[in-house]
N, C-alpha and C positions, 0 to 999 in steps of 0.2 A: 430293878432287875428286869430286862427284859422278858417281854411271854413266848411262850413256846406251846401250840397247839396242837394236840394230837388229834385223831379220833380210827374208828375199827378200819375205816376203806386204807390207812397207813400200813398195817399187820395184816399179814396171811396166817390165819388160825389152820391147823391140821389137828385131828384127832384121829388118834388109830386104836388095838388095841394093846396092851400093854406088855403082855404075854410074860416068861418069868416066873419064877414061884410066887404063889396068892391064889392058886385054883383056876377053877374054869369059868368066876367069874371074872377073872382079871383077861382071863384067856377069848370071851368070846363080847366083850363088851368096850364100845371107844371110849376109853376111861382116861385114857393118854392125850397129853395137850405137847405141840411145840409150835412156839409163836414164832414166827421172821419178821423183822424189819428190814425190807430191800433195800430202803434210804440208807442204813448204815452198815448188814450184812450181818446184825447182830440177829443171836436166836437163843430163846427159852425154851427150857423143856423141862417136861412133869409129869412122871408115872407113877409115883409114892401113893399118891392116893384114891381110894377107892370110889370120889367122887370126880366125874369131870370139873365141873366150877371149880372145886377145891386146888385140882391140876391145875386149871386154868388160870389163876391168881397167881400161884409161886411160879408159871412159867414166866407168865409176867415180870412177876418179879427179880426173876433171874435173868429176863432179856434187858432190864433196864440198868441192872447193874456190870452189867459186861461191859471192858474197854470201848469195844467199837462205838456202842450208844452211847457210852459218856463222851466220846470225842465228839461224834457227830452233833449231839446235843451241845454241846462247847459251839462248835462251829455255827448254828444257828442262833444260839442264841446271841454271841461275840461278834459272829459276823466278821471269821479270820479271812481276808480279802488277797492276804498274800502265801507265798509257802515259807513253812518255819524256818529255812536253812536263809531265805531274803531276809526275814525279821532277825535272826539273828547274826548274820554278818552284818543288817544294821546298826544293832543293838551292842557289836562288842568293836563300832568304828572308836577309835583313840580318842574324837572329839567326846565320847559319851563316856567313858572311861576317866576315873580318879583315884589314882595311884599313889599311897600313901607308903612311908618306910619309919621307923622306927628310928629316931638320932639324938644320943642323948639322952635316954627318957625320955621323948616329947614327940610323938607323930606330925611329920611333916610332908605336905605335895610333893612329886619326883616329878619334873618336869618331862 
């Protein structure tokens, strides 16, 4: 399988505060994480908990698991060079295509 390298200068971290019922400490303190990936438009976010780090992990974790990052992550790692609508008019030309019918009991080619 191919590698796929991240590191922090990829993500724009923001912390604000969370605001919300939990008090005034939830109210005056950047406890709130939402992570952006501009490569893929994908974004995590995390006010649940009362620690930033703690935020900071499951927003993570929630940016990696979104559509957009698993495409993009697809596309680097795959290395899709064409658009899917090209791949797949290729992919469903008759030459690549095998068509099978039922005759008899016995599955046979249909020309």
């Amino acid at each position: 399988m191919p590698a796929l390298s991240l590191t922090k200068k990829d993500f724009v971290l923001e912390t604000f505060a969370a605001g919300g019922p939990g008090g005034q400490h939830q109210n005056t303190t950047n406890t709130a994480v939402r992570i952006r990936h501009p490569a893929s438009g994908a974004v995590g976010e995390s006010r649940e908990y009362r620690s930033q780090h703690q935020n900071r992990v499951a927003a993570l974790h929630r940016l990696v698991e979104t559509k957009q990052f698993q495409v993009w992550k697809d596309k680097q790692l795959w290395g899709q060079k064409e658009p899917p609508e090209v791949r797949v008019e290729r992919d469903m030309d008759p030459s690549n295509l095998l068509i099978m019918a039922k005759e008899d009991g016995k599955w046979k080619i249909i020309d």
